[in-house]
LOKOL-326404 format. One record per residue (C-alpha): residue in three letters; x negated, z negated, y negated. Coordinates in steps of 0.02 Angstrom, whole numbers, padded with zeros to 5 digits, always signed. Example, Ala and Ser with C-alpha at 12.3 -4.5 7.8 and 13.67 -1.06 7.14 Angstrom:
! residues 2
ALA-00615-00390+00225/SER-00684-00357+00053/
This chain:
! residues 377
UNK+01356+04741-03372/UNK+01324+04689-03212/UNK+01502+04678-03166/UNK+01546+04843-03227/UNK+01391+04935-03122/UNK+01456+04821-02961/UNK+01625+04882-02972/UNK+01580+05069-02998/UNK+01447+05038-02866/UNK+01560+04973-02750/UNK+01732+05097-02769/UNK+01613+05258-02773/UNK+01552+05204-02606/UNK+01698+05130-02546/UNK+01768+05323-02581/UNK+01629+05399-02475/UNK+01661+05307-02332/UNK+01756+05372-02183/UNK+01722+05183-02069/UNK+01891+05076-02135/UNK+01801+04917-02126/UNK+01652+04962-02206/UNK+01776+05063-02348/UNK+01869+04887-02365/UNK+01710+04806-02392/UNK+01645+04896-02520/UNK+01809+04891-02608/UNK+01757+04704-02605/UNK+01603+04710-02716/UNK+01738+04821-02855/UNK+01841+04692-02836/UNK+01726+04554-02868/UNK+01633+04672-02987/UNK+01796+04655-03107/UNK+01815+04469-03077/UNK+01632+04429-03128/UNK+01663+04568-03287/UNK+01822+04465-03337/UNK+01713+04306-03332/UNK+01581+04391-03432/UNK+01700+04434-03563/UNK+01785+04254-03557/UNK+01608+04196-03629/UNK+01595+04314-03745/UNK+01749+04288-03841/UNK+01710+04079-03832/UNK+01528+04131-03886/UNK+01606+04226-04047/UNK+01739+04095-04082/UNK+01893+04159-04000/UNK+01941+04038-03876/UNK+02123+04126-03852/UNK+02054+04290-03792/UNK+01914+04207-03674/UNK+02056+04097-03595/UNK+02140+04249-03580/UNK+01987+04319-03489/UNK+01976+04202-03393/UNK+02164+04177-03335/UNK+02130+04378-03286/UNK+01966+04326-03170/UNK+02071+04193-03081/UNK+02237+04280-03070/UNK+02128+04431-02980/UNK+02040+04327-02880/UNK+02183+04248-02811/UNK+02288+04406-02797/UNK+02126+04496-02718/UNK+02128+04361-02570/UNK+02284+04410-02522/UNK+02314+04595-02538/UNK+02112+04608-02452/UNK+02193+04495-02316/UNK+02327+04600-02283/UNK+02231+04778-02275/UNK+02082+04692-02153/UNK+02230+04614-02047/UNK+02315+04805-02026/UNK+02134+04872-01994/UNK+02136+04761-01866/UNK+02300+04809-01821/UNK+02267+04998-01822/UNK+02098+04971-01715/UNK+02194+04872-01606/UNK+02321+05020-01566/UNK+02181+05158-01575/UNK+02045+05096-01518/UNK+01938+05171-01680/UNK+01930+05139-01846/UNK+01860+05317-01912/UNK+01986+05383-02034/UNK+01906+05554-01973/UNK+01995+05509-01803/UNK+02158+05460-01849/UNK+02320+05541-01926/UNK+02503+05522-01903/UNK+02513+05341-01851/UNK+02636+05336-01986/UNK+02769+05393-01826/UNK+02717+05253-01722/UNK+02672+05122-01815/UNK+02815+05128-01969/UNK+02821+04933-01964/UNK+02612+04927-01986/UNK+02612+05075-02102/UNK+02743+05001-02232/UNK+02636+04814-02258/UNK+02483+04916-02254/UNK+02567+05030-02393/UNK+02594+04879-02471/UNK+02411+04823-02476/UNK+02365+05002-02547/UNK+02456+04984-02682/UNK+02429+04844-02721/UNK+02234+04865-02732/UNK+02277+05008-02826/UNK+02334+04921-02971/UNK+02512+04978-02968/UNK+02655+04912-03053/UNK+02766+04794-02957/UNK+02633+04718-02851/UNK+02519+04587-02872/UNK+02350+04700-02929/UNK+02435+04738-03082/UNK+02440+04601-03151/UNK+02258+04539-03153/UNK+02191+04698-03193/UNK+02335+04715-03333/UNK+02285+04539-03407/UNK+02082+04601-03434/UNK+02135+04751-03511/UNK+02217+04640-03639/UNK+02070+04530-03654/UNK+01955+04694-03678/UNK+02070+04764-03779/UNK+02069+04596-03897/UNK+01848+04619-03916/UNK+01904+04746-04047/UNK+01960+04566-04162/UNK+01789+04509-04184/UNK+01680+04494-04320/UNK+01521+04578-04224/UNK+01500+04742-04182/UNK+01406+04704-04024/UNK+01547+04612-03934/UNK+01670+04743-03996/UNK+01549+04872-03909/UNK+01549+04769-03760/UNK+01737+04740-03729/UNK+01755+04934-03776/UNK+01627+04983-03623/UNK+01728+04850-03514/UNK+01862+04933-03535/UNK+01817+05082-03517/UNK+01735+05034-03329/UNK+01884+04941-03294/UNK+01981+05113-03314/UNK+01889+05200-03216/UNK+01877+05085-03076/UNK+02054+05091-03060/UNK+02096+05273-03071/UNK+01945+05293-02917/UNK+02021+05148-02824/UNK+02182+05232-02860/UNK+02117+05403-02770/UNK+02015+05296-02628/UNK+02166+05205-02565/UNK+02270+05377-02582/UNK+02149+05446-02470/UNK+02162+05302-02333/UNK+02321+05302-02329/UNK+02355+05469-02313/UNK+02233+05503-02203/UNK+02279+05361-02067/UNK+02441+05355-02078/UNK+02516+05532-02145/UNK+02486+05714-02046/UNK+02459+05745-01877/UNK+02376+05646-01760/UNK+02197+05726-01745/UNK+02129+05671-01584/UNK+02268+05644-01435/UNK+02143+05533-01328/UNK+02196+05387-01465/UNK+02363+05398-01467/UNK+02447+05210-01480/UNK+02532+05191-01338/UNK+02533+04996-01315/UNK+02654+04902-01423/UNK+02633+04787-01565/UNK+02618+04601-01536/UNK+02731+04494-01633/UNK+02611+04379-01705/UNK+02491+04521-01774/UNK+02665+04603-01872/UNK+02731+04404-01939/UNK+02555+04375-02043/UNK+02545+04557-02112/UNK+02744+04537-02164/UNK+02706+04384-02250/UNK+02525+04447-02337/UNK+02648+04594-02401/UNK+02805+04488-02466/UNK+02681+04375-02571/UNK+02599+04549-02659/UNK+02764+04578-02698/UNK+02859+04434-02765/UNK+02703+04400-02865/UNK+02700+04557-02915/UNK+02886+04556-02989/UNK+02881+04380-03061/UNK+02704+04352-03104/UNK+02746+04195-03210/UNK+02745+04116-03047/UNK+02558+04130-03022/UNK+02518+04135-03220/UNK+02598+03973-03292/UNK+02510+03852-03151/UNK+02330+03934-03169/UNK+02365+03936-03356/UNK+02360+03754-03364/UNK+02202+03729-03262/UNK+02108+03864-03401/UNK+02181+03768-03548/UNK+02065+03617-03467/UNK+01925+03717-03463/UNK+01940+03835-03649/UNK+01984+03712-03762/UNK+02104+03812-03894/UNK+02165+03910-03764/UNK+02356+03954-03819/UNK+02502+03973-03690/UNK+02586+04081-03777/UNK+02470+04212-03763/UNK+02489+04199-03574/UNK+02662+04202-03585/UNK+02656+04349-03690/UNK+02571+04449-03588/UNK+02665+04375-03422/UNK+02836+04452-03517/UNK+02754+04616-03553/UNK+02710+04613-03384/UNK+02891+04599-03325/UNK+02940+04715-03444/UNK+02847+04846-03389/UNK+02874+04791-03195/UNK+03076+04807-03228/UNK+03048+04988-03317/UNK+02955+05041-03172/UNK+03081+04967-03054/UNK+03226+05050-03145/UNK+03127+05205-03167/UNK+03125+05203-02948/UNK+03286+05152-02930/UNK+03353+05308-03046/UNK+03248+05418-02932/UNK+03312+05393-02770/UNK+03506+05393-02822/UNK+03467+05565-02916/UNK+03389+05617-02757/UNK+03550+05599-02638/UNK+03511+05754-02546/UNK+03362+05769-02421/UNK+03330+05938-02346/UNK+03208+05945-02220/UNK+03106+06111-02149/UNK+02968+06138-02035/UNK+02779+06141-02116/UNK+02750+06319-02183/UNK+02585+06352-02063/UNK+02506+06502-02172/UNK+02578+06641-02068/UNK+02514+06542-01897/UNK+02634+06518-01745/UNK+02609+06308-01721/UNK+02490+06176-01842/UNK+02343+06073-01774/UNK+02286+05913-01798/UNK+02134+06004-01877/UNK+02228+06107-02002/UNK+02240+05955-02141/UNK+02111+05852-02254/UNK+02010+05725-02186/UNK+01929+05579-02276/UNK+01771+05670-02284/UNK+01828+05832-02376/UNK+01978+05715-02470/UNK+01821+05641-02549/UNK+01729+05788-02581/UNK+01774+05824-02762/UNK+01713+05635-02824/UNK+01550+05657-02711/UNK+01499+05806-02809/UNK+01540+05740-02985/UNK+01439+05599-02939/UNK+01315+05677-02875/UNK+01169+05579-02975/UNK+01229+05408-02863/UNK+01263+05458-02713/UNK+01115+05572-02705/UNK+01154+05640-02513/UNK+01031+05705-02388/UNK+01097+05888-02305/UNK+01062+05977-02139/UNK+01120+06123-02112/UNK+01093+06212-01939/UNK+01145+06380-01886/UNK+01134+06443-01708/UNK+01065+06578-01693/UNK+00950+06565-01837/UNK+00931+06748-01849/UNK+01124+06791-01851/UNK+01151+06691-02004/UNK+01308+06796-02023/UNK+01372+06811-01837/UNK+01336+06618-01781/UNK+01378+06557-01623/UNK+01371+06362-01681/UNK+01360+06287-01843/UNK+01320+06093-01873/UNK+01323+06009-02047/UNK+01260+05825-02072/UNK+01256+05734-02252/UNK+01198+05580-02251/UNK+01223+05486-02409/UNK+01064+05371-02466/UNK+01091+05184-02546/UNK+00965+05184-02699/UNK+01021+05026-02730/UNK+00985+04931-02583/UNK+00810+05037-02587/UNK+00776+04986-02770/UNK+00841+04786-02758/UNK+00843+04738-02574/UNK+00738+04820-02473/UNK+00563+04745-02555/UNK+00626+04590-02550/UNK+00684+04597-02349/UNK+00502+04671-02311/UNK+00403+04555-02400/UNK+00499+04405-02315/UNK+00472+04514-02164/UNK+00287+04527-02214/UNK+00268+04323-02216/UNK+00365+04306-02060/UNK+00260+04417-01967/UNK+00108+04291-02033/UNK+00194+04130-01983/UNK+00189+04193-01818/UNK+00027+04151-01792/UNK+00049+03982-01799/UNK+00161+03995-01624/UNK+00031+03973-01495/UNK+00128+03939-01353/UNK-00012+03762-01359/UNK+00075+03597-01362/UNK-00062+03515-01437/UNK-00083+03637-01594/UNK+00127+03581-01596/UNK+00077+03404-01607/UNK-00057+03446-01736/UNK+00091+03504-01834/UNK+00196+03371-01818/UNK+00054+03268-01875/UNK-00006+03364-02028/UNK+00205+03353-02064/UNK+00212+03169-02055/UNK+00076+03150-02147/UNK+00117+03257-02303/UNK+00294+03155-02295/UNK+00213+02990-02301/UNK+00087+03047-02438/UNK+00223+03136-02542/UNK+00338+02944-02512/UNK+00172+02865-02572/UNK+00136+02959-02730/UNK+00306+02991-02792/
């Protein structure tokens, strides 16, 4: 359970977040929100005697974990690389760097897809492998693991089609359209050594996205060790469905672009207006929109709306919006215990004087508890 609410948590904020880094790390809790609900349903299925499906489970938390340190390498490294050209890292700021970055844009493409759980790169396959092992819950004998698996599952879906829709909205945003403020344009060039590690990050979501047996028979042997009854075969099951569907989705893309042999291109169709602006396009805010209002209930936003003058609300001269979006969570779980460690804090520092001999007194009363405590023991 507590998986499943992390990773919703953590992708529904991730999607309301125009700051890159802060978007990637929130992306980071869903991603460690699945890994901790595969290992939840790894005990499970050894709790109710079916030690195939929780070393499946288990092969799915380590083959995610492992694939999430290097496709969440790769998108922090081009965050770095895009604040490093820009100078920002507001996806409300940026736009087209798609034109001047192509080299950036395709391993960061990479990463987004990857993330995103899509066929032919590394994500899939972890993500692929706990659907299985949810999927499997329905083969026990109690209906309260069965209902269990069932709700996994069900998270685990959704996760993926809003981390799906978060990482459309990134990239889009960043690196597609216009640019939307000129001051940032990238003018300096791209180092060398920030391109090589980003290349690299990319080629690895790749190849183990195409031959996942590659990353799946090593682990496999190192769960087998810890599930006893663990069966390879399983693994290598689902590793050849795996490439199965990975070749029909490479086939499938391969079909498309010899069909499409002829590319016509035409200006933007500007609604009847003589030139476009980098205003005239979505922006991560109003990309997000739709999700923020079906989830209202979470997010739970703060508005201000002010209209100048206030008594021409029809004929305004100036209109400002603000919505600031409010973390129950943090409220609920972290904020009583930060103030009352605050709260003691505040009483320990009474005992700092600024008197050397009350500091002595200490050291005193410390030695002498140690010795007493050595004494007694």
């Amino acid at each position: 359970m507590a998986g499943g609410i992390s990773a919703l948590l953590g992708i529904l904020y991730a999607l309301s977040e125009s700051d890159l880094k802060r978007l990637l790390a929130y992306s980071s809790v869903e991603n460690l929100g699945i890994i901790y609900l595969t290992i939840g349903a790894a005990m499970l299925c050894q709790k109710n005697g079916a030690p195939g499906f929780a070393a499946l489970a288990l092969l799915a938390a380590l083959v995610h974990a492992l694939n999430h340190a290097i496709f969440k390498n790769l998108l922090f490294l081009g965050a770095g690389a895009i604040q490093y050209k820009t100078h920002s890292l507001k996806l409300n700021e940026l736009g087209g760097l798609w034109k001047t970055m192509p080299a950036t844009g395709a391993f960061f493409l990479v990463g987004c897809v990857s993330i995103a759980g899509v066929p032919l790169f590394n994500g899939f396959i972890g993500e692929w492998m706990a659907f299985q092992s949810f999927l499997a819950g329905a083969q026990l004998s109690h209906p309260a693991p069965q209902l269990t698996l069932a709700l996994s599952a069900g998270a685990l879906a959704l996760t993926g089609g809003l981390a799906a829709a978060c990482f459309v909205n990134v990239f889009g945003t960043a690196f597609l359209g216009r640019p939307r403020r000129m001051q940032i344009e990238p003018e300096t060039k791209m180092p060398l050594s920030m391109l090589v590690p980003l290349g690299a990050l990319a080629a690895a979501c790749l190849v183990i996205g195409v031959m996942p047996m590659v990353l799946i028979r090593p682990l496999w042997a190192l769960v087998e060790g810890l599930i006893p009854g663990g069966n390879f075969e399983s693994g290598a099951k689902i590793g050849s469905g795996i490439q199965m569907v990975t070749a029909t989705v490479l086939i499938a893309a391969l079909a498309a672009i010899l069909i499409r042999t002829v590319v016509r291109y035409a200006p933007t169709w500007g609604c009847g207006l003589a030139s476009l602006t980098g205003r005239m396009q979505y922006t991560a805010t109003s990309f997000s929109k739709p999700v923020r209002t079906v989830f209202q209930p979470v997010y739970k936003a703060s508005r201000k709306l002010e209209i100048s003058p206030a008594d021409k609300p029809y004929f305004p001269t100036a209109i400002s919006y603000e919505s600031t979006r409010t973390l129950h969570y943090e409220k609920l779980l972290y904020r009583p215990i930060v103030n009352t460690i605050m709260t003691i804090a505040q009483q320990l520092r009474r005992l700092q004087t600024g008197n050397i001999q009350w500091y002595l007194l200490y050291i005193f009363l410390a030695l002498l508890c140690m010795f007493l405590f050595m004494r007694f023991r």
